[in-house]
RODO-2510 file (C-alpha; in nm, 4 decimals, decimal comma):
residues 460
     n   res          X          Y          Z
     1     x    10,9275    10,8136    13,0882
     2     x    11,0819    11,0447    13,3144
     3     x    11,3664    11,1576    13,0947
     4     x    11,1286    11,2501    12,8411
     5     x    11,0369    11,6380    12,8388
     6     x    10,6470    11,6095    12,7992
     7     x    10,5146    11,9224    12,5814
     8     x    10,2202    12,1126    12,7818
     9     x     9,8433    12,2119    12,5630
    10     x    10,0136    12,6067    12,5094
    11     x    10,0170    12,9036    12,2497
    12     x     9,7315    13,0914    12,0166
    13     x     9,6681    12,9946    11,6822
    14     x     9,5095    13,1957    11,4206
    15     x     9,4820    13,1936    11,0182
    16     x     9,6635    13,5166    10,9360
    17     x     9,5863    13,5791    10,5540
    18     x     9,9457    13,6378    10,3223
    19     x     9,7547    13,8940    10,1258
    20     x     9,6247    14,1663    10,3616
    21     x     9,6885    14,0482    10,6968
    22     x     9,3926    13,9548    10,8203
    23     x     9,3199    13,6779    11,1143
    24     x     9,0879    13,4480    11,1301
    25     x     8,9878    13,1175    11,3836
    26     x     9,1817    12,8532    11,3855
    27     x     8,8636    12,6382    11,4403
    28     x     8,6488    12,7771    11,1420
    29     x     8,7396    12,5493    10,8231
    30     x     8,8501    12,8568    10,6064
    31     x     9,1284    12,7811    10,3129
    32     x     9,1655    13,1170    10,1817
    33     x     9,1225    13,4722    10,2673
    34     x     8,7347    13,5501    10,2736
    35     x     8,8094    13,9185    10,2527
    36     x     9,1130    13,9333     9,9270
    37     x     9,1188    13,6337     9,8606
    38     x     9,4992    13,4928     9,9345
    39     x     9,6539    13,2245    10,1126
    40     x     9,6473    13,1691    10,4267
    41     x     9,9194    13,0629    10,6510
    42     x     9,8682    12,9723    11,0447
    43     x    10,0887    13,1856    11,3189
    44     x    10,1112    13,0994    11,6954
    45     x    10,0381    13,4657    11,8291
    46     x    10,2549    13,3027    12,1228
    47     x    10,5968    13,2474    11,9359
    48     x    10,7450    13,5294    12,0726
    49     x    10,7384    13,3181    12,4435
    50     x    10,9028    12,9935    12,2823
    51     x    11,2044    13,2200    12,2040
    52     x    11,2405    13,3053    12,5726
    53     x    11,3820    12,9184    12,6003
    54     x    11,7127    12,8958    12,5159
    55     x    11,8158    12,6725    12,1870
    56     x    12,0219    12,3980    12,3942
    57     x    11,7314    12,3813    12,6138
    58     x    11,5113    12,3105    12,2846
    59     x    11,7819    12,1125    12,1811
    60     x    11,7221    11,8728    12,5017
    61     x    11,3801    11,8126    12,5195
    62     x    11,3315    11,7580    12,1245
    63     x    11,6296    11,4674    12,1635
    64     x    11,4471    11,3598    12,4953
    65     x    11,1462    11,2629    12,2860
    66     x    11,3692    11,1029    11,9743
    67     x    11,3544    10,7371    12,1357
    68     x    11,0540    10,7649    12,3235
    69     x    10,8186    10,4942    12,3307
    70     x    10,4725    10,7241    12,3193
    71     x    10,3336    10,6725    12,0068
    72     x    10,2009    11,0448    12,0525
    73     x    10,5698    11,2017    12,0473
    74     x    10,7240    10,9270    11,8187
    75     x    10,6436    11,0691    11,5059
    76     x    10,5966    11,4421    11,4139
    77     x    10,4571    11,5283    11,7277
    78     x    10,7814    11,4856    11,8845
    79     x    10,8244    11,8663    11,7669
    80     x    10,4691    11,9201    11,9254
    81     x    10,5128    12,2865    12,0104
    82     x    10,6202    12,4052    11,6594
    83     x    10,2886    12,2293    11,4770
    84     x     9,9935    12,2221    11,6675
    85     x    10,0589    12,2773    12,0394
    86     x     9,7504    12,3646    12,1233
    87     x     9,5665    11,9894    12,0768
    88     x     9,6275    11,7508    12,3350
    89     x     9,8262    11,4549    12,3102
    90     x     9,5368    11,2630    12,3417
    91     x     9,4014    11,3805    12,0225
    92     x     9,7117    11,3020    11,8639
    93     x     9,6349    11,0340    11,5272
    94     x    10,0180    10,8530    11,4880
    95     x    10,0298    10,5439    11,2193
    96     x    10,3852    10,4977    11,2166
    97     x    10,5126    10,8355    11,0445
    98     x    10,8284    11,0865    11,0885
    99     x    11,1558    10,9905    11,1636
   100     x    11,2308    10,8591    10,8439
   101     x    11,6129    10,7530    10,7607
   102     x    11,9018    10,9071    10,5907
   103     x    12,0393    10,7027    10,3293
   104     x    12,4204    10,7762    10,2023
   105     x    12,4811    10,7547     9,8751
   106     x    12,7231    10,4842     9,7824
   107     x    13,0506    10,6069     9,5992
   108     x    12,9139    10,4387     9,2462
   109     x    12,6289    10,6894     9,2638
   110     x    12,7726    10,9700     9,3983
   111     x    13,0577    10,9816     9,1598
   112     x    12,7242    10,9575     8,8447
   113     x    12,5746    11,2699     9,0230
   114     x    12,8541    11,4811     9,0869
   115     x    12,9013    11,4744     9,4290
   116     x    12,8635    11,2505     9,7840
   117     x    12,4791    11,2805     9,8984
   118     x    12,2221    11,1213    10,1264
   119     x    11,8481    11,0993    10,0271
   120     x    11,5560    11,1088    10,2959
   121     x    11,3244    10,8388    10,2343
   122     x    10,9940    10,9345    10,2941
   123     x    10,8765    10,6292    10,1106
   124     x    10,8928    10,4523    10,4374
   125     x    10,6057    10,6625    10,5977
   126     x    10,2711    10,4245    10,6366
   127     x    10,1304    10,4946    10,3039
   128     x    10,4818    10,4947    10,1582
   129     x    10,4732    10,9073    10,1305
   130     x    10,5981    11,1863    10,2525
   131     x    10,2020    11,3399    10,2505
   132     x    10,1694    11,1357    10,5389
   133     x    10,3535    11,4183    10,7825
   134     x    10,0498    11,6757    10,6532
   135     x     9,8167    11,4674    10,6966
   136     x     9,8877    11,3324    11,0626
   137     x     9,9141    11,7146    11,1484
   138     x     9,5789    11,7545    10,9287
   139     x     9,3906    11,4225    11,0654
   140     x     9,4750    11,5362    11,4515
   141     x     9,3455    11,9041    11,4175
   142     x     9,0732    11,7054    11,3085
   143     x     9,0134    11,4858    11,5134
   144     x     9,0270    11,7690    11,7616
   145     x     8,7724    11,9758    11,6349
   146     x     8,5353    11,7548    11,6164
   147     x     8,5525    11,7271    11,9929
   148     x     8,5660    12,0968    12,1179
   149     x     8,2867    12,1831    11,8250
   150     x     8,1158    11,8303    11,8730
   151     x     8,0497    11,7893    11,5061
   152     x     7,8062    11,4970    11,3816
   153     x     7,9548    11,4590    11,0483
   154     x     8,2622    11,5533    10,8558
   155     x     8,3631    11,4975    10,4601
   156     x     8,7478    11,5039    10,4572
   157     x     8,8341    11,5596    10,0566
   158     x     9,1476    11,6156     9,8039
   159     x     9,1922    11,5997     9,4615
   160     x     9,5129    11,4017     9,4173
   161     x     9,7605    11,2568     9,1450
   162     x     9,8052    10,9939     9,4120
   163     x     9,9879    11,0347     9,7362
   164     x     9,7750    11,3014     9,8887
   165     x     9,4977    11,0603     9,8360
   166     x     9,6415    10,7871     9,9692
   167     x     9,7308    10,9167    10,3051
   168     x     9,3876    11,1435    10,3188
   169     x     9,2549    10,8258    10,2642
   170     x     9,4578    10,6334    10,4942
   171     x     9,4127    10,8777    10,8059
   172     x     9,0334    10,9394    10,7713
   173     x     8,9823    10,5639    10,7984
   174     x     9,1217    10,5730    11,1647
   175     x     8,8375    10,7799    11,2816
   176     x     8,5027    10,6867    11,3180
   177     x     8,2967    10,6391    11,0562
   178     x     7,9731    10,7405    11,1676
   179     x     8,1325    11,0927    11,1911
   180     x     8,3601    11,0768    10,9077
   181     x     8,3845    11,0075    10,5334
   182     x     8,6795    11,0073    10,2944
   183     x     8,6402    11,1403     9,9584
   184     x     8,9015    11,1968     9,6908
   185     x     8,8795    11,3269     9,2955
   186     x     9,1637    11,1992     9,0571
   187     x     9,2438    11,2703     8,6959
   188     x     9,1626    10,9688     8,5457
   189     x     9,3809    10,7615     8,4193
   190     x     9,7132    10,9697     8,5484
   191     x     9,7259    10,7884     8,9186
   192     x     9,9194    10,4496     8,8817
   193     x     9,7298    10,1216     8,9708
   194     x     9,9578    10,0894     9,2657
   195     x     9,8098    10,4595     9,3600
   196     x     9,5109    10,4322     9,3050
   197     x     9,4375    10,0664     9,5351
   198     x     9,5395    10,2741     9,8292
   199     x     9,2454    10,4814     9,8651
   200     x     8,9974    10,1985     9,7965
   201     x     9,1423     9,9450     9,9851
   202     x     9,1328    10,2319    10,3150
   203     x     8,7474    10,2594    10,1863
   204     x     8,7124    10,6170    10,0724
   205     x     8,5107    10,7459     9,7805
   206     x     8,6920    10,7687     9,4790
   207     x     8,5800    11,0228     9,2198
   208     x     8,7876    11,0092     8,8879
   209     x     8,7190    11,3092     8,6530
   210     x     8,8976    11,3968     8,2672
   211     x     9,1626    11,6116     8,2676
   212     x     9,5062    11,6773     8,4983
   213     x     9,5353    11,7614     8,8459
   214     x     9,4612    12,1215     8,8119
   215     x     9,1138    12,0129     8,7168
   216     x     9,0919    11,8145     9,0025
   217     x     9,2134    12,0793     9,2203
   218     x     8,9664    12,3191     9,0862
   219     x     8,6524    12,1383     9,1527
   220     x     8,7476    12,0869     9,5140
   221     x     8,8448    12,4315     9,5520
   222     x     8,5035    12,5181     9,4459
   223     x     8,3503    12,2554     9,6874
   224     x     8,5652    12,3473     9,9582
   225     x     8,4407    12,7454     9,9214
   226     x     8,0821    12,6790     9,8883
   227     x     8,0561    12,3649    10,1098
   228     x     8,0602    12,2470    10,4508
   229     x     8,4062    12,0069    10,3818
   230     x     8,7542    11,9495    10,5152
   231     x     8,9745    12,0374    10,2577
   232     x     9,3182    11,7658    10,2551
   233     x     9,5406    11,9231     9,9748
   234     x     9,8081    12,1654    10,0705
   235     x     9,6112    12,4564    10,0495
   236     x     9,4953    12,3836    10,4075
   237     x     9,7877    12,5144    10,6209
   238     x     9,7179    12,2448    10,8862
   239     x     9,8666    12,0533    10,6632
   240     x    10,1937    12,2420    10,5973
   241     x    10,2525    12,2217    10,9780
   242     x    10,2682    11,8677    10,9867
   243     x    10,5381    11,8665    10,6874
   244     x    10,7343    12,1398    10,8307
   245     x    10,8648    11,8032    11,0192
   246     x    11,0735    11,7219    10,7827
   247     x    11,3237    12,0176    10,8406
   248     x    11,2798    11,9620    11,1763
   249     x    11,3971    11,5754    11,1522
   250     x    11,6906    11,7018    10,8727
   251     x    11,8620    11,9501    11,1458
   252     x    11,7952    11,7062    11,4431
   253     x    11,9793    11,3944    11,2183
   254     x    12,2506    11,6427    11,1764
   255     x    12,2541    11,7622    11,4913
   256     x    12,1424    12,0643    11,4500
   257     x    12,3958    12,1633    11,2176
   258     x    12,3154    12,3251    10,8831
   259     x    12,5589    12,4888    10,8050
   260     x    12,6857    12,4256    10,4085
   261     x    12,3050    12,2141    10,3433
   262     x    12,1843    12,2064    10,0721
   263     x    11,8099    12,0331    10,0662
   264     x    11,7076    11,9170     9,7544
   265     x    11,2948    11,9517     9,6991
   266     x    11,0591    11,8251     9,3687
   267     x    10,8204    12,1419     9,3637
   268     x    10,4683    11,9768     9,2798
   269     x    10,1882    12,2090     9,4417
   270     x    10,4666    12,3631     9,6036
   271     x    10,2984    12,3029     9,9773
   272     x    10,5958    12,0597    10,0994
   273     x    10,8924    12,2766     9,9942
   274     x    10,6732    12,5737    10,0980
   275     x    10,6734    12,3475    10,5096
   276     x    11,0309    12,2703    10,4702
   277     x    11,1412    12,5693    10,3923
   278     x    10,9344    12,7438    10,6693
   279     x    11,0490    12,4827    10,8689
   280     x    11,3933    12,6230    10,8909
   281     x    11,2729    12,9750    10,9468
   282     x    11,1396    12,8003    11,3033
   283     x    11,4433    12,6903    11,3856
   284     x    11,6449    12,9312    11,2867
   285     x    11,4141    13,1906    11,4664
   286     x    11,4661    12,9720    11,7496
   287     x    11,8130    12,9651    11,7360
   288     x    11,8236    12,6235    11,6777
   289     x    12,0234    12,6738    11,3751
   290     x    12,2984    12,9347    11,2946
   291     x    12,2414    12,9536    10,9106
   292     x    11,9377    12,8353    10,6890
   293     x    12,0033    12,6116    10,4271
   294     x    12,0618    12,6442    10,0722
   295     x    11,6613    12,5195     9,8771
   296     x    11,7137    12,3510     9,5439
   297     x    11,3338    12,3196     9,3988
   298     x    11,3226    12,0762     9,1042
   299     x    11,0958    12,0310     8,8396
   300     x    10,9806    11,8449     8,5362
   301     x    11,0793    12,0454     8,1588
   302     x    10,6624    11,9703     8,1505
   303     x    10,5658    12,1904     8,3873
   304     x    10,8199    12,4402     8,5450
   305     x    10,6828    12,7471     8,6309
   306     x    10,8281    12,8472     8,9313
   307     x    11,1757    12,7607     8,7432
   308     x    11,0652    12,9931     8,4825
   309     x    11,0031    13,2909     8,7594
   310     x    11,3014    13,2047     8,8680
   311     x    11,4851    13,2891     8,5839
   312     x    11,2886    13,5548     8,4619
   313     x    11,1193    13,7582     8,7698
   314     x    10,8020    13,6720     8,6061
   315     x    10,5106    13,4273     8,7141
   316     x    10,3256    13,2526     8,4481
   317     x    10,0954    12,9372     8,4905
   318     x    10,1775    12,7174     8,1811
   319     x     9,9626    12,4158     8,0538
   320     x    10,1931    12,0642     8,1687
   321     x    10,2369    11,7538     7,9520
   322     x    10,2601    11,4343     8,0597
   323     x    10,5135    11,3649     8,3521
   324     x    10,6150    11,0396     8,4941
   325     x    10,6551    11,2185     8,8551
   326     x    10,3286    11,3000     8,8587
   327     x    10,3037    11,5034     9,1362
   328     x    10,5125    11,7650     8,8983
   329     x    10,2373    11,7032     8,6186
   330     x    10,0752    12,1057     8,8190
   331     x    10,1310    12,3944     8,6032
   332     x     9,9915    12,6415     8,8457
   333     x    10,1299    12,5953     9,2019
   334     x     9,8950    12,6760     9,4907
   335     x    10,1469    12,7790     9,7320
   336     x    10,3450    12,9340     9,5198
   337     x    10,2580    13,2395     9,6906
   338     x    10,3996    13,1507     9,9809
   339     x    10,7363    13,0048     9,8660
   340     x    10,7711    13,3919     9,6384
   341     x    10,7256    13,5547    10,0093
   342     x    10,9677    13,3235    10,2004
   343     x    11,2572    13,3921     9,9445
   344     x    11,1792    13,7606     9,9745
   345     x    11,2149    13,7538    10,3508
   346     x    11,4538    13,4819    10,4379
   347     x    11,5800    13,2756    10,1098
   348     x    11,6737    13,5276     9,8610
   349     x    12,0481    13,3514     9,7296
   350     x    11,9636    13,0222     9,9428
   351     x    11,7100    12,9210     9,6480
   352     x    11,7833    12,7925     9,3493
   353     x    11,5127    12,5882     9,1021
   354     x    11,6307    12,3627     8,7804
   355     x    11,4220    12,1978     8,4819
   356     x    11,5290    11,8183     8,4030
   357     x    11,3873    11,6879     8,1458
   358     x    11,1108    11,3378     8,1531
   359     x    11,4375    11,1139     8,0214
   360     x    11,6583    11,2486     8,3465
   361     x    11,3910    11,1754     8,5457
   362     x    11,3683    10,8004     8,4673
   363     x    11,7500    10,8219     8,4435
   364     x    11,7436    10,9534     8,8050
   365     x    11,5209    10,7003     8,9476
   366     x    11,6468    10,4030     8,8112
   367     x    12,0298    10,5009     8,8708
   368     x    11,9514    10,5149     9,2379
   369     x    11,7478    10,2360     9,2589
   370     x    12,0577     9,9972     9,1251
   371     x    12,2593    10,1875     9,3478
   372     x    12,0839    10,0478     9,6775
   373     x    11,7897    10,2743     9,7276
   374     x    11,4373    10,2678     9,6818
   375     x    11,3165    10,6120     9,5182
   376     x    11,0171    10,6845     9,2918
   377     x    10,9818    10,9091     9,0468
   378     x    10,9982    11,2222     9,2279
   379     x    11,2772    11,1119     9,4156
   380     x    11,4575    11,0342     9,0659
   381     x    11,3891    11,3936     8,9709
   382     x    11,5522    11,4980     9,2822
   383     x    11,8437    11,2939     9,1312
   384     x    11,8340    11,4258     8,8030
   385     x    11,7778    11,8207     8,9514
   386     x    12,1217    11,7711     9,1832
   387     x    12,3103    11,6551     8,9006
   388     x    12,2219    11,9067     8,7083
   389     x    12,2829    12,2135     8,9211
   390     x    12,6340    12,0305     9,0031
   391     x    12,6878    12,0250     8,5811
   392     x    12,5600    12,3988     8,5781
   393     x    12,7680    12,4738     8,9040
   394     x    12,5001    12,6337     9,0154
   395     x    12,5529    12,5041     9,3528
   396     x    12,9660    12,3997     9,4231
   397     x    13,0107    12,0152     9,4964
   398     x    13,1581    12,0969     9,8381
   399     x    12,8750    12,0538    10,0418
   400     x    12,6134    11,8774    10,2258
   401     x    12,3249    11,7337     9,9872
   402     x    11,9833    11,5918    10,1450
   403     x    11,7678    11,4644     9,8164
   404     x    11,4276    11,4293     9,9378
   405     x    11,2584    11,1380     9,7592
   406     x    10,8455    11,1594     9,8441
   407     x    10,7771    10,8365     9,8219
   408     x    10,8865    10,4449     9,7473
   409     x    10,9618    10,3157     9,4333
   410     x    10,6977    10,0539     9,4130
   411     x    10,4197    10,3267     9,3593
   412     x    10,5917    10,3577     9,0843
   413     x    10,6570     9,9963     8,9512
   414     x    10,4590    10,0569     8,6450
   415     x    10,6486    10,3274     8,4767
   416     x    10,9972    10,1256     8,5293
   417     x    10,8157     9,8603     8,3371
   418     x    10,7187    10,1025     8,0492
   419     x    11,0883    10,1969     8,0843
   420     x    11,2186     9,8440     8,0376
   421     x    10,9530     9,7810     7,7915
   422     x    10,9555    10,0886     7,5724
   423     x    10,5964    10,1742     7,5581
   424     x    10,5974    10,5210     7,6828
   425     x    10,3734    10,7449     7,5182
   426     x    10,5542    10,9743     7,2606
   427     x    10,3995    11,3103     7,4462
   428     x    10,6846    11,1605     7,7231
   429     x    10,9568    11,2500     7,5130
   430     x    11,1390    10,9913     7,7001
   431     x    11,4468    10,7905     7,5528
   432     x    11,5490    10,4878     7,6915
   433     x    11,9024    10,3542     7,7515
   434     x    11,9571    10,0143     7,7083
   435     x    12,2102    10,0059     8,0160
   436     x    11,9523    10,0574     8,2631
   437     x    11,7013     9,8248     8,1110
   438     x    11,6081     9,4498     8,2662
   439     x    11,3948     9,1634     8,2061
   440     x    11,3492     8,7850     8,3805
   441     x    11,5235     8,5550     8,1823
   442     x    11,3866     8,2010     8,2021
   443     x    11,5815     7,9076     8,1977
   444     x    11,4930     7,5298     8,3029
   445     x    11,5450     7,4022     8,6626
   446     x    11,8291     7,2302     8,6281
   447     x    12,1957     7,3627     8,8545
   448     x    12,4049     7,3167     8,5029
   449     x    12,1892     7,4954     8,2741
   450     x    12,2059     7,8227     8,5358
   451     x    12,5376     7,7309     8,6338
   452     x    12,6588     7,7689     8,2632
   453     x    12,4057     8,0819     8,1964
   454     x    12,6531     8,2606     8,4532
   455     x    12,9349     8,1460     8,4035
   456     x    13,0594     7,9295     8,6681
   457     x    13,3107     7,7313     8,7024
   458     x    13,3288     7,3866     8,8899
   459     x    13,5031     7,3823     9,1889
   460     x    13,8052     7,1660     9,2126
***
């Protein structure tokens, strides 16, 4: 392990509120601004020292740790002193996530969307999501606090639509459980069966309530001012550090080279293209990277509000129908504030958001999916929002696309089936194409009868 440049417990983090600037412990579980109100986002007061090192040098010791067998540096930890450099390694949770692959599209595909692309499967994290990046960031921070504070108990909550429960879930079941307990709240009936068997089968408490996420979200907002929890959904920032990681892993598989990206991100809560986008500030900052990349958000026609600002220079929450990416079923951001501020500082041109409709969506997924990938619903609105902005030339052909896809495709299994089956609710507004329809066909076992079902011929 001598070639690998071991990260040292460094740097000063604070809560520094978006709103009116003010700082607060790291250590104190606060998720907004007790004084206004706002957001609050997490600063190393220490930054200014990491820019002292010179980029190659960064460049070294991050590709030092790329193959190293540690499980603390193999996964998002590897970029230790841009997320949370001041817990030891020790304290470090790692099940298996970061360094997910990046998949080229195949010319059959790529020629459907418009242009050559590669999608970054974060499907393959432990829980098959990309929430799993937040939530190894989130799990370690607490993991150690309870340590330096020497807590007895801790309730770790979330309201979900699925994934964030799943890894919360997932996570909190590594520590022990005589000074931990999992709870998540779910809109019922909007999390997919596949979703929802995650959380119980990692033994958390699972609270399902009427309405959409937004209602979920609300409660746990409310229990997370008023009560003594540990709030899991995006609105903790210790979360967005972990899932800054995935901008970290994009320039590192490009080797460091950004220039002409374009990074293709399904909205949702707006917390992970809120980290990636940040993420790229770091290294840019760092001079890591020359140029920051070009930020296509995408969302569903049933709830696209930050599309709508977009387009208008006006913010509006809207009410949101039914979406099969159901992570994009939120028609009222939480960090929306913070993806408004990072365009006015760093983005401005470099960010770009499209609507696709419920039928592009499906269109999106299952297109990929026979095309040699494995990408759920949000993934296929990633798809559907590339093509798109290609049609629209809102973005020219000629360069690099990354499609993030948030999770695998079996999560998902269930709405292909409604797909195949035609039994999506009208409030979908979903129509089918036969083309990208299947079904088993069953046949006896006999060679001939299959044989002549596909039309072989008899060798000679």
């Amino acid at each position: 392990m001598s070639d690998v440049n071991m990260p040292d417990v460094n740097g000063d983090l604070v809560y520094t509120c978006i709103g009116c600037g003010g700082s607060y412990d790291i250590y104190d579980f606060v998720y907004t601004c007790p004084k206004c109100g706002s957001l609050l986002k997490i600063e190393n007061t220490r930054f200014d020292q990491l820019r002292k090192i010179p980029p190659d040098t960064w460049k070294k010791i991050f590709d030092s740790r790329r193959n190293t067998t540690l499980p603390e540096l193999s996964g998002i930890f590897r970029f230790h002193e841009l997320i949370l450099p001041i817990i030891p390694l020790e304290d470090v949770i790692y099940l298996g996530e970061g360094q997910t692959p990046i998949v080229k599209a195949n010319p059959e595909l790529s020629a459907w969307v418009g242009a050559g692309f590669y999608v970054k499967n974060d499907g393959l994290n432990p829980s098959a999501s990309f929430k799993d990046r937040g939530m190894a960031s989130a799990i370690s921070f607490l993991n150690h606090v309870i340590k330096v504070k020497d807590l007895d108990h801790v309730l770790g909550i979330c309201a979900s639509t699925g994934d964030t429960s799943a890894a919360a879930a997932l996570y909190l079941s590594y520590l022990p459980k005589s000074k931990v307990q999992a709870v998540v709240l779910l809109p019922r009936g909007k999390v997919t069966p596949q979703q929802l068997s995650q959380p119980l089968g990692s033994g958390a408490q699972v609270i399902e309530m009427p309405g959409v996420f937004d209602d979920c979200m609300r409660i746990v907002e409310e229990l997370a001012g008023n009560y003594h929890v540990f709030l899991l959904n995006s609105k903790n920032p210790v979360r967005i550090l972990g899932q800054k990681s995935y901008a970290y892993e994009i320039a590192q598989q490009l080797s460091w080279d950004t220039d002409d990206l374009v990074v293709v991100v399904p909205i949702g809560n707006a917390g992970n293209i809120t980290a990636i986008m940040d993420g790229f500030v770091d290294l840019l900052k760092l001079g890591i990277i020359d140029k920051l990349p070009t930020i296509l958000g995408v969302q569903s026609h049933h709830a696209d509000p930050v599309s709508r600002w977009r387009a208008t220079g006006e913010y509006v929450p809207i009410k949101v129908s039914l979406s099969v990416a159901q992570a994009a079923m939120i028609g009222d951001p939480v960090s929306f504030p913070k993806v408004r501020q990072l365009v006015e500082e760093y983005y401005d041109d470099r960010f770009h958001v499209v609507s696709v409709t419920e039928s592009e969506i499906m269109e999106g997924m299952l297109t990929a999916n026979r095309h040699g990938h494995v990408v759920c619903t949000q993934g296929g609105e990633s798809v559907a929002g590339l093509k798109r902005a290609l049609a629209e030339n809102i973005i020219p052909s000629d360069r690099r696309f990354i499609l993030d896809s948030t999770s695998h495709q079996l999560k998902f299994a269930s709405f292909q089936q409604m797909y195949f089956d035609d039994a999506f609710d009208p409030d979908y507004g979903i129509q089918t194409l036969d083309e990208l329809k299947n079904k088993p066909t069953s046949l006896d076992a006999n060679a001939e009868i299959i044989a002549q079902f596909l039309g072989l011929k008899k060798r000679d």
